[in-house]
PDB file of N, CA, C, O and CB in Angstrom:
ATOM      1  N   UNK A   1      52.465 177.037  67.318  1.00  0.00           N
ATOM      2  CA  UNK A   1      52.684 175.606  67.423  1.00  0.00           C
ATOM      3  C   UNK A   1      51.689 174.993  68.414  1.00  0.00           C
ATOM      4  O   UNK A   1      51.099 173.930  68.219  1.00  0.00           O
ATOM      5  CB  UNK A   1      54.134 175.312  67.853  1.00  0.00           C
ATOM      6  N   UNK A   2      51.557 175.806  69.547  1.00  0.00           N
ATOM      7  CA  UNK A   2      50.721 175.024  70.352  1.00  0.00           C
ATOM      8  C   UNK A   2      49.239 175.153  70.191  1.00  0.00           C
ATOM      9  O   UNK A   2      48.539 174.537  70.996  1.00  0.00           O
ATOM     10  CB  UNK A   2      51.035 175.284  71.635  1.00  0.00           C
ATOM     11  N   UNK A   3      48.718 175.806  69.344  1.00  0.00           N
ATOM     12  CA  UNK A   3      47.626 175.906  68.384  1.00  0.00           C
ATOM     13  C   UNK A   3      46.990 174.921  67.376  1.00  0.00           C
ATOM     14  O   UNK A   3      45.837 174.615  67.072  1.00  0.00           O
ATOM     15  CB  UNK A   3      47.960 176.780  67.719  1.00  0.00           C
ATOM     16  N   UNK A   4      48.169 174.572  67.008  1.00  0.00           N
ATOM     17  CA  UNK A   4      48.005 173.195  66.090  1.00  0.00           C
ATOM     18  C   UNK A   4      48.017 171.495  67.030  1.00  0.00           C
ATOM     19  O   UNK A   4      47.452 170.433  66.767  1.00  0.00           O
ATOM     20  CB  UNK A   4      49.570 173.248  64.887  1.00  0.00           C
ATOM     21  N   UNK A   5      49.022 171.947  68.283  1.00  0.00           N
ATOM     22  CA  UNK A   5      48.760 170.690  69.003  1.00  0.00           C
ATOM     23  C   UNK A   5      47.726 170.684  69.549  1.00  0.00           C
ATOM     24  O   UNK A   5      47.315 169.541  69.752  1.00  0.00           O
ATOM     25  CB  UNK A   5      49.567 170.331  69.874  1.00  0.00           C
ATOM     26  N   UNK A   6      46.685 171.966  70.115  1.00  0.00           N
ATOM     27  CA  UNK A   6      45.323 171.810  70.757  1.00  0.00           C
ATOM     28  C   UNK A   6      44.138 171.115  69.392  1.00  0.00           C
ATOM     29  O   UNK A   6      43.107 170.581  69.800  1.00  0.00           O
ATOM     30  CB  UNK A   6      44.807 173.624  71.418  1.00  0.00           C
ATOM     31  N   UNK A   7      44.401 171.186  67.766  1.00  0.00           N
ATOM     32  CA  UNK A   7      43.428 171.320  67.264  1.00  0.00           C
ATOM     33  C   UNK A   7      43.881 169.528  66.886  1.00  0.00           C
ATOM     34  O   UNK A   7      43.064 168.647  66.618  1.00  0.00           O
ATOM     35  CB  UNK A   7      43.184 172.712  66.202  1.00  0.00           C
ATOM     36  N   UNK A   8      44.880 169.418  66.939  1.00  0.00           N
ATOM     37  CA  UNK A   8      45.177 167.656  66.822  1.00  0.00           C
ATOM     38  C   UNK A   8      44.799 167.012  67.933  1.00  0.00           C
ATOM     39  O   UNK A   8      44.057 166.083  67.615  1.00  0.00           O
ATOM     40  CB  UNK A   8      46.734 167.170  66.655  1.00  0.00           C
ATOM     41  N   UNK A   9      44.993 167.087  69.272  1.00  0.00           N
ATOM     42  CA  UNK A   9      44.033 166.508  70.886  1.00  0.00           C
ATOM     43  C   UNK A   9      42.230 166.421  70.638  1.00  0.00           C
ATOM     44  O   UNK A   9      41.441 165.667  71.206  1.00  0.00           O
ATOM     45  CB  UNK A   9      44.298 168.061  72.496  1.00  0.00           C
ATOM     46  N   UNK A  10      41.989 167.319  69.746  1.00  0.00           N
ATOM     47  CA  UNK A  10      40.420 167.895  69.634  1.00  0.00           C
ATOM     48  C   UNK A  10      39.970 166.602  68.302  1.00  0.00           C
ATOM     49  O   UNK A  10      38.958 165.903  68.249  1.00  0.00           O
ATOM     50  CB  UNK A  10      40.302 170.108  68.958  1.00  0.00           C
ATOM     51  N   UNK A  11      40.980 166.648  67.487  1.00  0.00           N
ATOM     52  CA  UNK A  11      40.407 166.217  66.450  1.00  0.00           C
ATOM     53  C   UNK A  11      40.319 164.481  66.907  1.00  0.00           C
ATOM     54  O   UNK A  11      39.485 163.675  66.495  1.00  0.00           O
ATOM     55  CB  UNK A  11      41.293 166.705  65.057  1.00  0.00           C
ATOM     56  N   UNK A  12      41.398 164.232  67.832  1.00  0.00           N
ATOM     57  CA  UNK A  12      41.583 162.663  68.502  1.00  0.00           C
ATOM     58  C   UNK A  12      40.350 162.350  69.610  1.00  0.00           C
ATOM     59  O   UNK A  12      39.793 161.261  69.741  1.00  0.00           O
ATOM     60  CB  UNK A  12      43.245 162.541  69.444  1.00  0.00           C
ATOM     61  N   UNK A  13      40.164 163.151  70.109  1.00  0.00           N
ATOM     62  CA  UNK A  13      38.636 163.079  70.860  1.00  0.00           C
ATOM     63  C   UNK A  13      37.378 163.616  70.481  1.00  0.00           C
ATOM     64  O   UNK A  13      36.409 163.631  71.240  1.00  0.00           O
ATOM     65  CB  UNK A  13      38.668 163.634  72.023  1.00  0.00           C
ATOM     66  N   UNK A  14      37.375 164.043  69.356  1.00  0.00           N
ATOM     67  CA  UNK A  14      35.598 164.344  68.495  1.00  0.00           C
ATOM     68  C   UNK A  14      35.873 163.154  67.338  1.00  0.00           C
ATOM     69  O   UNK A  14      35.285 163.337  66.272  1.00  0.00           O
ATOM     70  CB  UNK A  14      35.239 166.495  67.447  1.00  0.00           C
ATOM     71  N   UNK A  15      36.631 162.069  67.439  1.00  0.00           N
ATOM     72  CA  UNK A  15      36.502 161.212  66.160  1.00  0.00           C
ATOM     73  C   UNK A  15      35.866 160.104  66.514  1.00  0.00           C
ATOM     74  O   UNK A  15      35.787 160.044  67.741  1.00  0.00           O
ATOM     75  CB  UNK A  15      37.776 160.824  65.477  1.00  0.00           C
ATOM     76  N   UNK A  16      35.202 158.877  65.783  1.00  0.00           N
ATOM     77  CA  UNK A  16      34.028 158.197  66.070  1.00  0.00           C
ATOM     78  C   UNK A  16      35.586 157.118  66.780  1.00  0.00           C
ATOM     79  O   UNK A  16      35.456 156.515  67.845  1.00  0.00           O
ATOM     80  CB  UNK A  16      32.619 157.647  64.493  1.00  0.00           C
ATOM     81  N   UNK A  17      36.557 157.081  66.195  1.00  0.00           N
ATOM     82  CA  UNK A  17      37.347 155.919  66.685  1.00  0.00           C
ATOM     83  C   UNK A  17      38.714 156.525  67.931  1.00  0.00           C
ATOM     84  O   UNK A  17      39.918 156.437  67.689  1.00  0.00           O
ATOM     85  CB  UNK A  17      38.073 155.115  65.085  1.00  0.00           C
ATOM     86  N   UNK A  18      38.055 157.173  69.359  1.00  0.00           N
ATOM     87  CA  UNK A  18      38.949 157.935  69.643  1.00  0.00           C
ATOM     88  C   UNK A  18      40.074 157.124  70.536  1.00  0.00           C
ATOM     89  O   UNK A  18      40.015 155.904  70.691  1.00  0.00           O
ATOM     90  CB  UNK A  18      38.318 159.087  70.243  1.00  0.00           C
ATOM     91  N   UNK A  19      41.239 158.064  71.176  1.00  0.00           N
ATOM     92  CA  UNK A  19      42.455 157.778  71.391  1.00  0.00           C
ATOM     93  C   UNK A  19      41.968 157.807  72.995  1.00  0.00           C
ATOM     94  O   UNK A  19      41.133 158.622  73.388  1.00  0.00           O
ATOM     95  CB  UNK A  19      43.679 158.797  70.707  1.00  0.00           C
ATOM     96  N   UNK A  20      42.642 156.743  73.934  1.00  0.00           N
ATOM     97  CA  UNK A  20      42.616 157.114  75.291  1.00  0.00           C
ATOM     98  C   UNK A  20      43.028 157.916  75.472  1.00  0.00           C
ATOM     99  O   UNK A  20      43.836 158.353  74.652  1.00  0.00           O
ATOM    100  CB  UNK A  20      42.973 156.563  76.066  1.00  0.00           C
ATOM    101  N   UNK A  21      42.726 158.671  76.727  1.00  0.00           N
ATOM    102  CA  UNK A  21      43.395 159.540  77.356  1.00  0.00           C
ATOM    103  C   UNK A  21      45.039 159.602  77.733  1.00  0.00           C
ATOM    104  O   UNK A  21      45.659 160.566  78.183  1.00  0.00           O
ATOM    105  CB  UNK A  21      42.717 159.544  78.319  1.00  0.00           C
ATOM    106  N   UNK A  22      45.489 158.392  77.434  1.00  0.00           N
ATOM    107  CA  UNK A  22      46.724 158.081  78.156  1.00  0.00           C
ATOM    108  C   UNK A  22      47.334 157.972  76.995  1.00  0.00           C
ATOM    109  O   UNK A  22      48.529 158.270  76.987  1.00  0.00           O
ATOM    110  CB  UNK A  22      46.840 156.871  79.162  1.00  0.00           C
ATOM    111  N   UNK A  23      46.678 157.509  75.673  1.00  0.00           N
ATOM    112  CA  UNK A  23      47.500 157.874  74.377  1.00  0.00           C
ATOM    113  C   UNK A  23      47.640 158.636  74.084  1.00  0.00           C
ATOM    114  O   UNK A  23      48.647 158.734  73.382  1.00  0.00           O
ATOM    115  CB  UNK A  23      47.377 157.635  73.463  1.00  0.00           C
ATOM    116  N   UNK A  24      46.928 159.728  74.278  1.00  0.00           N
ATOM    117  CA  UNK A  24      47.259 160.964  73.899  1.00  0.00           C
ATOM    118  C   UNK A  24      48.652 162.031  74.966  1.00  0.00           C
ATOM    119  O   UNK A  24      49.522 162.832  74.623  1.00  0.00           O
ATOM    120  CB  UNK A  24      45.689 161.602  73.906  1.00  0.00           C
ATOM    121  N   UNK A  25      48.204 161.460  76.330  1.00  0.00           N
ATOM    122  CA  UNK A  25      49.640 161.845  76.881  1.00  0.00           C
ATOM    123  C   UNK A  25      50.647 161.490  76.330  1.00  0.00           C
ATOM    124  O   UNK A  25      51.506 162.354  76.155  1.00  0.00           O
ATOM    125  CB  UNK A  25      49.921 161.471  78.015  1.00  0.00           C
ATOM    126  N   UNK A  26      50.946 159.913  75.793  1.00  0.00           N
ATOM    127  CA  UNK A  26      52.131 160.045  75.379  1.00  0.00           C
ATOM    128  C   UNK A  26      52.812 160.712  73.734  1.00  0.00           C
ATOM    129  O   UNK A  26      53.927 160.992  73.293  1.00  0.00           O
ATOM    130  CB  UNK A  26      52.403 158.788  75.626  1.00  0.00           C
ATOM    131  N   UNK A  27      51.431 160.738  73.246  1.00  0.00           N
ATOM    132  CA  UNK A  27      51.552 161.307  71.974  1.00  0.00           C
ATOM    133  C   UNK A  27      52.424 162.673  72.040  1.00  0.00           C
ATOM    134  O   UNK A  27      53.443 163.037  71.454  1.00  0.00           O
ATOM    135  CB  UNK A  27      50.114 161.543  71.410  1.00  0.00           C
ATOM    136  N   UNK A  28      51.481 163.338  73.118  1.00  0.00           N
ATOM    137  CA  UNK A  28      52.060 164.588  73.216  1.00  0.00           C
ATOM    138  C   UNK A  28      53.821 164.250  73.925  1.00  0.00           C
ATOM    139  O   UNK A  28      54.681 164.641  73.136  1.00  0.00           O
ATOM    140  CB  UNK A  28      50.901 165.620  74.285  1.00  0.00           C
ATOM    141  N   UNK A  29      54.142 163.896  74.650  1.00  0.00           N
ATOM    142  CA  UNK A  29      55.668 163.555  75.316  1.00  0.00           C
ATOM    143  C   UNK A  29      56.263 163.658  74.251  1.00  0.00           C
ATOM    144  O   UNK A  29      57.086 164.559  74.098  1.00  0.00           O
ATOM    145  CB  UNK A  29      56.041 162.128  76.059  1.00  0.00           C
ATOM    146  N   UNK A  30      55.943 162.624  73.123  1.00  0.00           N
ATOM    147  CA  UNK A  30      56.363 162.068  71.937  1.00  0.00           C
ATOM    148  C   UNK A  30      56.705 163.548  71.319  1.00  0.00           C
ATOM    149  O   UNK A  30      57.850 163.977  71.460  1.00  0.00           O
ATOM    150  CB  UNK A  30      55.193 161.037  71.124  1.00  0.00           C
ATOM    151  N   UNK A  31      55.641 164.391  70.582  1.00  0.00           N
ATOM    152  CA  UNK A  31      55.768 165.610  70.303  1.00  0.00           C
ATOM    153  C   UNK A  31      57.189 166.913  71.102  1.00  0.00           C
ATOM    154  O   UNK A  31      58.024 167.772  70.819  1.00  0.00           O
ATOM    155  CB  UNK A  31      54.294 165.886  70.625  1.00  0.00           C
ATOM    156  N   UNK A  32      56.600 166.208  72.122  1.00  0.00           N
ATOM    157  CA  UNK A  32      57.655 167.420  73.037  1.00  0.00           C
ATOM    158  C   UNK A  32      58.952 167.109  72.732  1.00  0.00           C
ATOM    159  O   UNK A  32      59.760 167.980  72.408  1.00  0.00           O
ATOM    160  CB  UNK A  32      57.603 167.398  74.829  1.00  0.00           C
ATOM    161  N   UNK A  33      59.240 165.883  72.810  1.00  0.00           N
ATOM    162  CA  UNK A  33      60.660 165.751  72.556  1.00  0.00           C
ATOM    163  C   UNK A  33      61.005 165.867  71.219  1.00  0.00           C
ATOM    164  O   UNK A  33      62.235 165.863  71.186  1.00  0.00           O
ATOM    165  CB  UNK A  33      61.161 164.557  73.012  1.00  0.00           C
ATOM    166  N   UNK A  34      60.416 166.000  69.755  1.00  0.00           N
ATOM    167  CA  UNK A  34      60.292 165.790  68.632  1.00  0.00           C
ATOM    168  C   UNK A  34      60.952 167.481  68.680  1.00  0.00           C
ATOM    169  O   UNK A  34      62.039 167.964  68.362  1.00  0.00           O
ATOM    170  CB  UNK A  34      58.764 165.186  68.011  1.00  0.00           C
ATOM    171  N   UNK A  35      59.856 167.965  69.168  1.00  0.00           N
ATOM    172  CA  UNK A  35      59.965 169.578  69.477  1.00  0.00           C
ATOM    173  C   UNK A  35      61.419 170.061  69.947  1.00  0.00           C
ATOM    174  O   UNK A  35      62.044 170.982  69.421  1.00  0.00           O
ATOM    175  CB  UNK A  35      58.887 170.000  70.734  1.00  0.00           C
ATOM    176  N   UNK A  36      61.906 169.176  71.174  1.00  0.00           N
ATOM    177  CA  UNK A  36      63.344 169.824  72.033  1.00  0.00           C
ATOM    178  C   UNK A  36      64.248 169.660  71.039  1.00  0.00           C
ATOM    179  O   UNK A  36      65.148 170.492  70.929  1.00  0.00           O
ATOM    180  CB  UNK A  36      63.966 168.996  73.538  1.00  0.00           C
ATOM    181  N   UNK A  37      64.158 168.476  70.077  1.00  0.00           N
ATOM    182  CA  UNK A  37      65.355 167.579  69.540  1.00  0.00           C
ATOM    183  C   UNK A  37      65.847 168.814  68.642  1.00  0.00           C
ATOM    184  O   UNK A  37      67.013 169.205  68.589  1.00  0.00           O
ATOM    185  CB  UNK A  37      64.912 165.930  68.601  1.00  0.00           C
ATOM    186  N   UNK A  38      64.728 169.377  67.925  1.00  0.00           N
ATOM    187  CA  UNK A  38      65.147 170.242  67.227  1.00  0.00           C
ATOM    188  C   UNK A  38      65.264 171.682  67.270  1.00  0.00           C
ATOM    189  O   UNK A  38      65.190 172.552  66.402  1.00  0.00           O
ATOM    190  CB  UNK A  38      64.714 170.012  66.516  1.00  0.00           C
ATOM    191  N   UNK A  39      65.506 171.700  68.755  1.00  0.00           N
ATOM    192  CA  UNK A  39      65.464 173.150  69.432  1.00  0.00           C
ATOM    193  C   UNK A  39      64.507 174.171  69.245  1.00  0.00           C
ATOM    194  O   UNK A  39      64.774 175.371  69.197  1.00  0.00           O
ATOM    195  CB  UNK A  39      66.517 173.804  69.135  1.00  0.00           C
ATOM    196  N   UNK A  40      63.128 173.549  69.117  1.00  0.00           N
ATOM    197  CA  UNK A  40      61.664 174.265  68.807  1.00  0.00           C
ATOM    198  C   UNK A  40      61.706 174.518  70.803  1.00  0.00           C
ATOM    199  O   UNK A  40      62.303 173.740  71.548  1.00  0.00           O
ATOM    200  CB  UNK A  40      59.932 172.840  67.785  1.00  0.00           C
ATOM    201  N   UNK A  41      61.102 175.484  71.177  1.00  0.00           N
ATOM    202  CA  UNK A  41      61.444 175.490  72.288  1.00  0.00           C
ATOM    203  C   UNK A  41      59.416 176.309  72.304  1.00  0.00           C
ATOM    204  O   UNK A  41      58.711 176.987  71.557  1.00  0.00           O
ATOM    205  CB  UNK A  41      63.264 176.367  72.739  1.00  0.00           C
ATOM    206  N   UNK A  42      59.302 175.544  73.861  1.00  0.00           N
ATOM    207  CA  UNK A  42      57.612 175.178  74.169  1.00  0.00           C
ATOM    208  C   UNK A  42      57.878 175.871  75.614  1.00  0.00           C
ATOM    209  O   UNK A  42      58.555 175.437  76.545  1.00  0.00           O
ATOM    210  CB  UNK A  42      56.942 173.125  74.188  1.00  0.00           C
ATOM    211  N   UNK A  43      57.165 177.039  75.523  1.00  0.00           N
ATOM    212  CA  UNK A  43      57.119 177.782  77.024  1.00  0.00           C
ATOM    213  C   UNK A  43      55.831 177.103  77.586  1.00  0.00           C
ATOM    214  O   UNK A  43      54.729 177.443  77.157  1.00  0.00           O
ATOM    215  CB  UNK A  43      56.952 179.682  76.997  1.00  0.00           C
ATOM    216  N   UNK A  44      55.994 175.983  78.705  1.00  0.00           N
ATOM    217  CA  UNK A  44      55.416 175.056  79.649  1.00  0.00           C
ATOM    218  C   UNK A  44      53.939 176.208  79.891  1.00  0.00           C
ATOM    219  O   UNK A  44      52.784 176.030  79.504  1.00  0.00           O
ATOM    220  CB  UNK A  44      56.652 174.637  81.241  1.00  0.00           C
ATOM    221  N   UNK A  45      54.350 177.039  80.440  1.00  0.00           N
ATOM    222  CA  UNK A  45      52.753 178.329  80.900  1.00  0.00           C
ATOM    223  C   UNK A  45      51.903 178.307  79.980  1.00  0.00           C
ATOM    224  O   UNK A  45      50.744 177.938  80.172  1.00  0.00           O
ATOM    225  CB  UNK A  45      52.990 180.157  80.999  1.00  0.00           C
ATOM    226  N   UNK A  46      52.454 178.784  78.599  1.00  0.00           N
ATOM    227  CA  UNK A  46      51.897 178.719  77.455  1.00  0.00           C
ATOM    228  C   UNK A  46      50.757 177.713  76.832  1.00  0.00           C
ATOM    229  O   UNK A  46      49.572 177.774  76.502  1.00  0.00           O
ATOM    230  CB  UNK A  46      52.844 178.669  76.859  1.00  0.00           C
ATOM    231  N   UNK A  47      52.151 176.452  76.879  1.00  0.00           N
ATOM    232  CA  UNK A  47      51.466 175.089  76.675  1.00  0.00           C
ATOM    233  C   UNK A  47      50.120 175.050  77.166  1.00  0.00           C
ATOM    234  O   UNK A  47      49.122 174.988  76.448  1.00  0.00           O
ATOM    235  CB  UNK A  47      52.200 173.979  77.346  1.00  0.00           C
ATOM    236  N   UNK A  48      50.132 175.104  78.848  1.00  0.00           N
ATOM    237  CA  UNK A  48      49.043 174.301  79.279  1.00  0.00           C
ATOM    238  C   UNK A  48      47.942 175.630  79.534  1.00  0.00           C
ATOM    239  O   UNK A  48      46.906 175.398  80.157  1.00  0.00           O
ATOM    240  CB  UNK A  48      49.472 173.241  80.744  1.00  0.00           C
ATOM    241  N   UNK A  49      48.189 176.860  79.080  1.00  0.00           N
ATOM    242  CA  UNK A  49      46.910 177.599  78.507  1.00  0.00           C
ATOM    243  C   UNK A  49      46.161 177.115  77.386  1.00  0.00           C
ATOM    244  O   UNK A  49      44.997 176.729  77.496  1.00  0.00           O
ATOM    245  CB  UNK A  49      47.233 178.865  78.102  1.00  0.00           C
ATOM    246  N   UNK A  50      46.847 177.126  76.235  1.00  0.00           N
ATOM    247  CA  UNK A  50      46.307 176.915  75.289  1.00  0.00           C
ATOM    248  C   UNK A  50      45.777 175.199  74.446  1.00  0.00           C
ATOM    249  O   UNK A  50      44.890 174.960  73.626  1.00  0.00           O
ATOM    250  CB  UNK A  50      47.130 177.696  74.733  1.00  0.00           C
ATOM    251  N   UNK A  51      46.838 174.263  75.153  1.00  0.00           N
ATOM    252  CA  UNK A  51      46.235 172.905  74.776  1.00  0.00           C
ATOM    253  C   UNK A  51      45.626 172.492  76.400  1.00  0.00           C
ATOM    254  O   UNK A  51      46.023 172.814  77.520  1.00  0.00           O
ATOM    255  CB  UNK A  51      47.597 171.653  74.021  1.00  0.00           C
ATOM    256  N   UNK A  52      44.547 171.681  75.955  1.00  0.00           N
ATOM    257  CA  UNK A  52      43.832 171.313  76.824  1.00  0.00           C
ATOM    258  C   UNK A  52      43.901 169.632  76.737  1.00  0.00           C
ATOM    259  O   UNK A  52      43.222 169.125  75.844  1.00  0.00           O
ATOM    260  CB  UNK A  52      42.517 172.015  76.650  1.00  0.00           C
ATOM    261  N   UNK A  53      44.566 168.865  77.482  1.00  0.00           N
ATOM    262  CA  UNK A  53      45.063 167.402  77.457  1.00  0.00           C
ATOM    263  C   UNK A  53      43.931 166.670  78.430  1.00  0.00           C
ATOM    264  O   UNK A  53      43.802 166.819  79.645  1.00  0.00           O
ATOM    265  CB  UNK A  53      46.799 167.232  78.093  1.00  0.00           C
ATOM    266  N   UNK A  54      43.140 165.825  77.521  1.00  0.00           N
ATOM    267  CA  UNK A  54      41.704 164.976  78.841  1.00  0.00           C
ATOM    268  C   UNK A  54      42.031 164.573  79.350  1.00  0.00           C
ATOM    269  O   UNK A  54      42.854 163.686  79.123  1.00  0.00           O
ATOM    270  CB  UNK A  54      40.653 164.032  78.816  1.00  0.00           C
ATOM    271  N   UNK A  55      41.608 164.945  80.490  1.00  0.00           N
ATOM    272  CA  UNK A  55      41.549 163.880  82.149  1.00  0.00           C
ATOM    273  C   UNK A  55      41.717 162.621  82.248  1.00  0.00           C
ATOM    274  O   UNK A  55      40.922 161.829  81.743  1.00  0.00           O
ATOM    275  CB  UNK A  55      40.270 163.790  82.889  1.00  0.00           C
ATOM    276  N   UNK A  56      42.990 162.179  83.049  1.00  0.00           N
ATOM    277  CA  UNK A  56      42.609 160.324  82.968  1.00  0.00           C
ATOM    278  C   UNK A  56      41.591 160.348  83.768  1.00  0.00           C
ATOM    279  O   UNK A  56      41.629 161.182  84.672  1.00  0.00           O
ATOM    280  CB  UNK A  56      43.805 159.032  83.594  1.00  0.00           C
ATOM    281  N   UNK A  57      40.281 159.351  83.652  1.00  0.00           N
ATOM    282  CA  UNK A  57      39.421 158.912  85.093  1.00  0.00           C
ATOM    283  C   UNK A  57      40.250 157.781  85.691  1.00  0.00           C
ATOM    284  O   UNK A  57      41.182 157.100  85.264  1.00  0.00           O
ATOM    285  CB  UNK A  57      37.687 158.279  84.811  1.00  0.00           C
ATOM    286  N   UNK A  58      39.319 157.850  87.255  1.00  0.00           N
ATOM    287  CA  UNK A  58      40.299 156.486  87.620  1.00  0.00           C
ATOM    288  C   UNK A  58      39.051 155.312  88.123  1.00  0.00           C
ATOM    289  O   UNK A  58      37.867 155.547  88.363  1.00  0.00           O
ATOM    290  CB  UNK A  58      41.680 156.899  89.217  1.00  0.00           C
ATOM    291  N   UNK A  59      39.542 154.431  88.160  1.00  0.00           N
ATOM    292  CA  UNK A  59      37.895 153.813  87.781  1.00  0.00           C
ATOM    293  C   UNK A  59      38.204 152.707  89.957  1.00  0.00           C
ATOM    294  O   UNK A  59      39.111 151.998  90.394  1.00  0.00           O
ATOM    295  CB  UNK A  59      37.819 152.040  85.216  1.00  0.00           C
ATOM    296  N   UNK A  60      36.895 153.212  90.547  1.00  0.00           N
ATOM    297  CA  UNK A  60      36.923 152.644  91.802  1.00  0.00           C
ATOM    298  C   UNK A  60      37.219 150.965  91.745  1.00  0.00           C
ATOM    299  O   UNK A  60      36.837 150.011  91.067  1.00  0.00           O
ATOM    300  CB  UNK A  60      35.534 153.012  92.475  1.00  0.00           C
ATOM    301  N   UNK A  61      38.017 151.179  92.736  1.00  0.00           N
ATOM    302  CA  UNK A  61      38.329 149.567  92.937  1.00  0.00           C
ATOM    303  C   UNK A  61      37.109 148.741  93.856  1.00  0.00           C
ATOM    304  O   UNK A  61      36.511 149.214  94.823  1.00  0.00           O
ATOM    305  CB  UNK A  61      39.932 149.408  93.851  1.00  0.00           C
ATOM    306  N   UNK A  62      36.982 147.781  93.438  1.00  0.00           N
ATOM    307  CA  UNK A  62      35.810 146.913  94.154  1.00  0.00           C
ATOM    308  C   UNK A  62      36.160 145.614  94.773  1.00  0.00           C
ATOM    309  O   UNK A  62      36.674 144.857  93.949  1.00  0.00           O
ATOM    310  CB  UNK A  62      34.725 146.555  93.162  1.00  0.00           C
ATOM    311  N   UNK A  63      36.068 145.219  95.713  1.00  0.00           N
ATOM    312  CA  UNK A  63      36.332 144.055  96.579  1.00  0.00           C
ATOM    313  C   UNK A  63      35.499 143.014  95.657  1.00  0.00           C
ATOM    314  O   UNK A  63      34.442 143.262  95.078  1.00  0.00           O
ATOM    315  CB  UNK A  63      35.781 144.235  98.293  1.00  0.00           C
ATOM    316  N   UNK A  64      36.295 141.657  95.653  1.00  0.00           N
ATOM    317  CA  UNK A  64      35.479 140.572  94.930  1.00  0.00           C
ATOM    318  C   UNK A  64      34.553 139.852  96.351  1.00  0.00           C
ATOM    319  O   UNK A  64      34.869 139.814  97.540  1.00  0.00           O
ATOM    320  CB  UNK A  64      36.719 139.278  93.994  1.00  0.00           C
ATOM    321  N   UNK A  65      33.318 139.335  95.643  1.00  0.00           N
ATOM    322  CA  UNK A  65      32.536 139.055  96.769  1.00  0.00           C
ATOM    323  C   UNK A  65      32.360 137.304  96.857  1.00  0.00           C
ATOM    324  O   UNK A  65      32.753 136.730  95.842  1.00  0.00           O
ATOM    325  CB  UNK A  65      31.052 139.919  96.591  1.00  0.00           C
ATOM    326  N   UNK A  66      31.909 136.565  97.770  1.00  0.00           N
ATOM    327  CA  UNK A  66      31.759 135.084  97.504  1.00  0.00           C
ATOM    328  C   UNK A  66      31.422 134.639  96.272  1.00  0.00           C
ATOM    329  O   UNK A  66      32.080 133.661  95.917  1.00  0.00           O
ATOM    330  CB  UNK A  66      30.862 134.538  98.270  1.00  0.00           C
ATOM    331  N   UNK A  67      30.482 135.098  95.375  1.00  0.00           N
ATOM    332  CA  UNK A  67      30.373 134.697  94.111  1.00  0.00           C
ATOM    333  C   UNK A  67      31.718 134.119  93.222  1.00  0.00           C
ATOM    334  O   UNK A  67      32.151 133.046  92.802  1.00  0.00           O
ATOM    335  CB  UNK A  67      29.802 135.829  93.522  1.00  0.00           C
ATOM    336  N   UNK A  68      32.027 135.358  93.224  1.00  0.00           N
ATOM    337  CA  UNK A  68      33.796 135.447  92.728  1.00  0.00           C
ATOM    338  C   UNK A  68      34.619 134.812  92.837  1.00  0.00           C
ATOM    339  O   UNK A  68      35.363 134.286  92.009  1.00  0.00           O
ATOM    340  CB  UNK A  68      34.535 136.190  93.084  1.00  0.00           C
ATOM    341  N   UNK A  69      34.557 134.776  94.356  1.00  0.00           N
ATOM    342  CA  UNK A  69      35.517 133.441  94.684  1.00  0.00           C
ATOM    343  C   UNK A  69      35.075 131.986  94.391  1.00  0.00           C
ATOM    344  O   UNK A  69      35.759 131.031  94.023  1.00  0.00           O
ATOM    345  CB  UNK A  69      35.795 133.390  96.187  1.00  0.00           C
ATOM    346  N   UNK A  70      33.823 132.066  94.637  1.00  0.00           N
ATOM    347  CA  UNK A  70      33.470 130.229  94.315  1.00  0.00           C
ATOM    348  C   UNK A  70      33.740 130.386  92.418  1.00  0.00           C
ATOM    349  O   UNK A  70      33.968 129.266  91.962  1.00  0.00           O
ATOM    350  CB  UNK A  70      31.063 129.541  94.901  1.00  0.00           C
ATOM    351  N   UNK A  71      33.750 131.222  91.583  1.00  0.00           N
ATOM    352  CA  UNK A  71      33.710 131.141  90.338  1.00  0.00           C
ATOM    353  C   UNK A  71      34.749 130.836  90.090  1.00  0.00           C
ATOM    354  O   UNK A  71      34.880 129.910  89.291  1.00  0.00           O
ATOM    355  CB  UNK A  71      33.333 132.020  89.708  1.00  0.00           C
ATOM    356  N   UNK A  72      36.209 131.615  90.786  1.00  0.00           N
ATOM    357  CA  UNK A  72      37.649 131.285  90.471  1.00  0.00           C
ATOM    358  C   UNK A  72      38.328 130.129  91.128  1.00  0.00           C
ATOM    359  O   UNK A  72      39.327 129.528  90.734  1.00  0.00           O
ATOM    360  CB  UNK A  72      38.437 132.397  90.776  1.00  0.00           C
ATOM    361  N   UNK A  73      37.495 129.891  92.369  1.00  0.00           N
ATOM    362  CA  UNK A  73      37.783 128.491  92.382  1.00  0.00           C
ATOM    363  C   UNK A  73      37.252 127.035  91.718  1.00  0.00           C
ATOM    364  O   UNK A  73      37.781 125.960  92.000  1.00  0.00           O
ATOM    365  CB  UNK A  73      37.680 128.375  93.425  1.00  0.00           C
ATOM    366  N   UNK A  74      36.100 127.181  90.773  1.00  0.00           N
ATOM    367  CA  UNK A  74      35.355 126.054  90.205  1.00  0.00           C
ATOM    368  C   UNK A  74      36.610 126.383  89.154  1.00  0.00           C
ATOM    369  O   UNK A  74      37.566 125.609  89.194  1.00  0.00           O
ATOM    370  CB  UNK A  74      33.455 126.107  89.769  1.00  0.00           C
ATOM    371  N   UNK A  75      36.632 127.063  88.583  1.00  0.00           N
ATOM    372  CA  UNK A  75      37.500 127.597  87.151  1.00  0.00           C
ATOM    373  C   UNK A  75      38.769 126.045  87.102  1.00  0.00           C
ATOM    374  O   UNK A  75      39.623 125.973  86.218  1.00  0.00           O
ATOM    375  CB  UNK A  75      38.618 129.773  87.544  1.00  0.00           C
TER     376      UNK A  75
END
């Protein structure tokens, strides 16, 4: 099972129209519980050997500078 969820994560990030990173976390949640509901049972060690789930980045925060402000205040 968790063979087929690594080759569905792969196929969502090698496609020209891909899934965020954060869709795909919940995709998988989504899965997991799909999985518990029906007493398919997912040894956690296992899991995160064999599927590999992409990294969120986190993108640096930047101070707005006078520009900014005179722009949101003309606005």
């Amino acid at each position: 099972m968790s063979e087929l969820i690594d080759s569905f994560i792969t196929y969502e990030t090698t496609k020209d129209e891909k899934l965020a990173p954060m869709t795909i976390r919940a995709i998988l949640i989504g899965m997991r519980s799909y999985l518990a509901y029906y007493d398919i049972d997912i040894i956690p060690s296992k899991f995160k050997r064999i599927v590999k789930v992409p990294k969120i980045g986190k993108e640096d925060e930047e101070s707005i500078d006078v520009e900014d402000v005179r722009k949101i205040l003309l606005s």
